[in-house]
C-alpha positions as a Markdown table, in Angstrom:
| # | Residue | x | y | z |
|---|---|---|---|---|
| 1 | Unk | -73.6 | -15.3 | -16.2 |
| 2 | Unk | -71.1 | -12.6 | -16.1 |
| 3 | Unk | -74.2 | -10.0 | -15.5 |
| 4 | Unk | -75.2 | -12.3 | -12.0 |
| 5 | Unk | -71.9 | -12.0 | -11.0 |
| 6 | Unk | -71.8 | -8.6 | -11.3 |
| 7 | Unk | -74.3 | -8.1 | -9.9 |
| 8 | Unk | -73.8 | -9.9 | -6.9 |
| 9 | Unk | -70.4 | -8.4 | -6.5 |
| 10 | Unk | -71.2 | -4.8 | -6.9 |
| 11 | Unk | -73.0 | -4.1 | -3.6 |
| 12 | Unk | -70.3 | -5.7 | -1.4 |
| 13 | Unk | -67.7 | -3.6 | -3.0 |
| 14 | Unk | -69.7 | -0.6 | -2.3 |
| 15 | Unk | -70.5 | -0.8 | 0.9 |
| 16 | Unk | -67.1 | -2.4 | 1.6 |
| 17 | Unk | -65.9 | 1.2 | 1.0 |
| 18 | Unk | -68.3 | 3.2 | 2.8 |
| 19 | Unk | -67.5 | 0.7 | 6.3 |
| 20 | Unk | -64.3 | 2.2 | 8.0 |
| 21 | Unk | -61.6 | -0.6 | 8.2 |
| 22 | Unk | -59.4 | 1.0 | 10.4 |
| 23 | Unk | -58.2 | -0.6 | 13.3 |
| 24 | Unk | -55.9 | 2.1 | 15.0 |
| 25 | Unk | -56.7 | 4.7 | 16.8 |
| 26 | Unk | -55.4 | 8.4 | 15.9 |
| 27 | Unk | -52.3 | 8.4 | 18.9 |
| 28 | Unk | -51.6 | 5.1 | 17.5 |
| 29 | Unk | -51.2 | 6.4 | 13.5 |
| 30 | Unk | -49.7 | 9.5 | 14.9 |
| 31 | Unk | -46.9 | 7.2 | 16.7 |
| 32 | Unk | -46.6 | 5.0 | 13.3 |
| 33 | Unk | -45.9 | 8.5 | 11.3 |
| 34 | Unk | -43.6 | 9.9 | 14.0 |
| 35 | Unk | -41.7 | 6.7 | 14.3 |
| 36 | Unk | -41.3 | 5.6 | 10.3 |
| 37 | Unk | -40.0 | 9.6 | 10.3 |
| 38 | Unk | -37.3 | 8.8 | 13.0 |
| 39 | Unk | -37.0 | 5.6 | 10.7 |
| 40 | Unk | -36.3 | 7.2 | 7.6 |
| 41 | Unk | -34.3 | 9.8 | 9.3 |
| 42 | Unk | -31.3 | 7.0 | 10.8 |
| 43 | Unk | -31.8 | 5.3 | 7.5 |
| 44 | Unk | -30.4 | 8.7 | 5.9 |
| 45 | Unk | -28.1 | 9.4 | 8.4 |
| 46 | Unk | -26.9 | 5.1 | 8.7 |
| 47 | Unk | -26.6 | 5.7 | 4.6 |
| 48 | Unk | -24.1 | 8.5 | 4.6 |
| 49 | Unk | -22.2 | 6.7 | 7.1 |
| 50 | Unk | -22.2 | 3.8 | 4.5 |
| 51 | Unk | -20.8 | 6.3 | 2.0 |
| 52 | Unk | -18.4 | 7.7 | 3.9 |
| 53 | Unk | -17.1 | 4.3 | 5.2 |
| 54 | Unk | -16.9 | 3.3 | 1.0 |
| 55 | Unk | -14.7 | 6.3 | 0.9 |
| 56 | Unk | -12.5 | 5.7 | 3.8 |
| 57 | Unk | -12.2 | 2.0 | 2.5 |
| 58 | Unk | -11.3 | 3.2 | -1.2 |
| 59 | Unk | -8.7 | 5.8 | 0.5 |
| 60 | Unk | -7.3 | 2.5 | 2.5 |
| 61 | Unk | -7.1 | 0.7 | -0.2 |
| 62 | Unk | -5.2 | 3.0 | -2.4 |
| 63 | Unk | -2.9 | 3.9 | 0.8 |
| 64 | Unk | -2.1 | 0.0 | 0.9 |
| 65 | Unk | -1.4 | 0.0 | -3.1 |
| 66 | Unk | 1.1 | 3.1 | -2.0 |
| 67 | Unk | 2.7 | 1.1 | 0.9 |
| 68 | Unk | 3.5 | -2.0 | -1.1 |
| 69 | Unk | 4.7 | 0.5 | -4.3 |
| 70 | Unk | 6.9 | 2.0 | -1.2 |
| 71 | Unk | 8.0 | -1.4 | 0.1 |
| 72 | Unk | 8.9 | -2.7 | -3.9 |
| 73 | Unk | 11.0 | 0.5 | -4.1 |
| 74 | Unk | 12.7 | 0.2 | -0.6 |
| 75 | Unk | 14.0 | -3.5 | -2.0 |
| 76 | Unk | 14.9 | -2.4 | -5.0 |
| 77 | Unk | 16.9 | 0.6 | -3.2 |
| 78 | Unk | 18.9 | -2.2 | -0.8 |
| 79 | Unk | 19.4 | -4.2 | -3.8 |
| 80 | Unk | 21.2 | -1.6 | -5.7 |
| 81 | Unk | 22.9 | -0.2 | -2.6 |
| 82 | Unk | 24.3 | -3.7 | -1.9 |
| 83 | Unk | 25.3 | -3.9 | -5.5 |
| 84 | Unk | 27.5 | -1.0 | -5.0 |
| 85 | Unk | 28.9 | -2.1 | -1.5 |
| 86 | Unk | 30.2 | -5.1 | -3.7 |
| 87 | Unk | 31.8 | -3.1 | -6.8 |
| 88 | Unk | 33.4 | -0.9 | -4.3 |
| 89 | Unk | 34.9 | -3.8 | -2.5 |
| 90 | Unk | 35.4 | -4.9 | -5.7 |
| 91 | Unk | 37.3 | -1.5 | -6.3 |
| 92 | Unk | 39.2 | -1.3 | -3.1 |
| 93 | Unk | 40.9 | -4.7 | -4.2 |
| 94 | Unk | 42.2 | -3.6 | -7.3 |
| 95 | Unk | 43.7 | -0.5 | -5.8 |
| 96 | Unk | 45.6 | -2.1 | -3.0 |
| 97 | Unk | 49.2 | -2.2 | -3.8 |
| 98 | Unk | 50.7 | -5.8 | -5.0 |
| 99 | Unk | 53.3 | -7.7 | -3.4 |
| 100 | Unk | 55.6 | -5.8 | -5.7 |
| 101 | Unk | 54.7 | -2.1 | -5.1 |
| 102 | Unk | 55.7 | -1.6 | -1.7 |
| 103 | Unk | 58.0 | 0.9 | -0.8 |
| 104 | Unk | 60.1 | -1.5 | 1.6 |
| 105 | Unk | 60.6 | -4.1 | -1.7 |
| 106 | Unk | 62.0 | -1.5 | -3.7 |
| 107 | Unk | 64.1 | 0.8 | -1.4 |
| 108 | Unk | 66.0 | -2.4 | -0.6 |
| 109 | Unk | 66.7 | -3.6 | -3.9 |
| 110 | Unk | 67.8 | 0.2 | -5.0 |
| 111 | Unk | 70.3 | -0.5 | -1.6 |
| 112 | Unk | 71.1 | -4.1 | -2.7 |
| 113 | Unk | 71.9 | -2.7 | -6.1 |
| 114 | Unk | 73.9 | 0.3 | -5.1 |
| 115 | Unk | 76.1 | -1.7 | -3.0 |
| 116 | Unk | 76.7 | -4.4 | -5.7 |
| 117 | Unk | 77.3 | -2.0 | -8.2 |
| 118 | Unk | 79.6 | -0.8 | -5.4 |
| 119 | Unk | 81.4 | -3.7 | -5.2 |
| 120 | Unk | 81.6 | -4.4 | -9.2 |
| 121 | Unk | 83.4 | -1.6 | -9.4 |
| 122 | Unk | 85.8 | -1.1 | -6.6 |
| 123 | Unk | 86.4 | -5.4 | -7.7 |
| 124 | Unk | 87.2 | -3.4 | -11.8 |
| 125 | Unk | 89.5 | -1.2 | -10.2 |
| 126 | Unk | 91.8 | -3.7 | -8.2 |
């Protein structure tokens, strides 16, 4: 059985080859070849645009990591700066003079005290 097939099938394959199957004309295959060349050629150049565009991106990306690094440093910069605003307020308040350290408060009682010393003794001597 396999021998029938065989040979049935052996003369259509050879003159299957032999037959030219070609349905385009040489202009025609010459177009194909010149446009799958221009084809190849943008898909080259279209692919190194890709890879530059990954770059760019990745660049982007790491400037946007930098930026919020930036930003969390900024923050942490106006916290500490207000932090000191306050201990020097903070500061300023313990340096001011009291009630009892101005210069007005004391010059009078170093008057008040002269004169009644003053008087205490010019009232021991009468």
């Amino acid at each position: 059985m396999k021998q029938l097939i065989f040979i049935l099938l052996f003369p259509i394959t050879i003159c299957g080859q032999t037959v030219s199957d070609t349905c385009f004309s040489e202009q025609q295959i010459h177009d194909i070849s010149e446009t799958l060349d221009e084809l190849y050629y943008q898909d080259s150049v279209n692919n190194e645009l890709i890879s530059q565009q990954d770059a760019v991106i990745e660049k982007q990306n790491e400037l946007l990591h930098l930026d919020s690094l930036q930003l969390e440093y900024k923050q942490q910069q106006i916290d500490l700066l207000e932090e000191n605003i306050n201990l020097y307020i903070k500061q300023q308040k313990s340096l001011q003079p009291k009630w009892y350290n101005h210069k007005i408060l004391w010059f009078s009682s170093g008057i008040l005290t002269t004169i009644l010393t003053g008087k205490l003794i010019v009232g021991a001597i009468q």
